[in-house]
C-alpha positions in Angstrom: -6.2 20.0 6.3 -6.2 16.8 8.6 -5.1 13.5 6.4 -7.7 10.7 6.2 -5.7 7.5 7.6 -7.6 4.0 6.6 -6.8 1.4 8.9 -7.7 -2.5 8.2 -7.0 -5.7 10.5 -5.7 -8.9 9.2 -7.4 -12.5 10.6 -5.2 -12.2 13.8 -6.2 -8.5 14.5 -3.5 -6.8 13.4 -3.9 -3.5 12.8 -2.3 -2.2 9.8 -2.6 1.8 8.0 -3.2 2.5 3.9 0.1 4.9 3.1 -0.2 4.3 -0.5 -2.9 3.8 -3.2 -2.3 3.5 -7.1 -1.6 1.0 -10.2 0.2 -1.8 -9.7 3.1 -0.7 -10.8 3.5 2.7 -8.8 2.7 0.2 -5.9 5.1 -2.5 -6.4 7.9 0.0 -6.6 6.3 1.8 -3.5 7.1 -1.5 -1.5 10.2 -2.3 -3.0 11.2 1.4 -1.6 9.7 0.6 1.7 11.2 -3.1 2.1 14.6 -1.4 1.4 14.4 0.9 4.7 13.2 -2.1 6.6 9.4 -1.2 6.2 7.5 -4.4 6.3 4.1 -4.1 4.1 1.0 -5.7 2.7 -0.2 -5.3 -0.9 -3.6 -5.1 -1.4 -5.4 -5.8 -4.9 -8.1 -3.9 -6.0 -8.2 -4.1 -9.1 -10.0 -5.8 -11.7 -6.8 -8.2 -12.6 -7.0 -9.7 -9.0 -10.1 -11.6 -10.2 -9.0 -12.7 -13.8 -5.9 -12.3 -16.0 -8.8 -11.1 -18.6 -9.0 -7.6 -16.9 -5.1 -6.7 -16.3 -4.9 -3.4 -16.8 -8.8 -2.5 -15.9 -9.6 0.1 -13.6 -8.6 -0.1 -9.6 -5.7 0.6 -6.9 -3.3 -1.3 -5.1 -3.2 -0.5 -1.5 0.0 -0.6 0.7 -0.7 -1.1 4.2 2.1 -0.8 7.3 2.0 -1.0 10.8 0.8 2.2 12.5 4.7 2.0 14.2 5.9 2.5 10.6 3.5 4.9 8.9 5.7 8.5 9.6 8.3 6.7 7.8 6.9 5.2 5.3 4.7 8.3 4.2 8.1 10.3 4.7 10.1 8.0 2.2 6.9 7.6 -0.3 6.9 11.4 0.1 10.6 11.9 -1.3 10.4 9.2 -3.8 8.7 11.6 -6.6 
C-alpha cells in the first residue's frame, strides 16, 4: 500500500511534507520529539481553537510539516515513539 504524502509551500516557496496529524497535544509532543533529534518543523492549526479560545477542544488536527530532506527520519522517530 503506497503512503499518501501532502506537501504545502510556505510564502517563499518552501516546500515542506505532512508527517503527523492529530490533537494538539499528540502534536506538540510530536515536535518536541522531532526538535530533540534536530528535526526542524511547522505546526499547523486546524482546529476550531485556532479561530477562538471559545472552541478549544472542538473538533480538528494539528498538522506537522518538515522538509522533504527530513521526512524518513521524522516518520521513523514518530514511528517508534508509540
Amino acid at each position: 500500500m503506497m503512503e499518501e504524502h501532502s506537501m504545502t509551500t510556505n510564502n517563499n516557496g518552501a516546500a515542506w511534507v505532512e508527517v503527523f496529524s492529530g490533537a494538539a497535544f499528540e502534536a506538540e509532543v510530536v515536535k518536541g520529539l522531532l526538535e530533540a533529534n534536530g528535526i526542524s518543523c511547522i505546526l499547523e492549526d486546524h482546529t476550531m481553537s485556532a479561530l477562538t479560545s471559545a472552541y478549544s477542544g472542538l473538533g480538528g488536527d494539528v498538522r506537522i510539516l518538515v522538509a522533504p530532506g527530513d521526512e524518513e527520519a521524522a516518520r521513523e522517530l514518530i514511528s517508534h515513539k508509540e
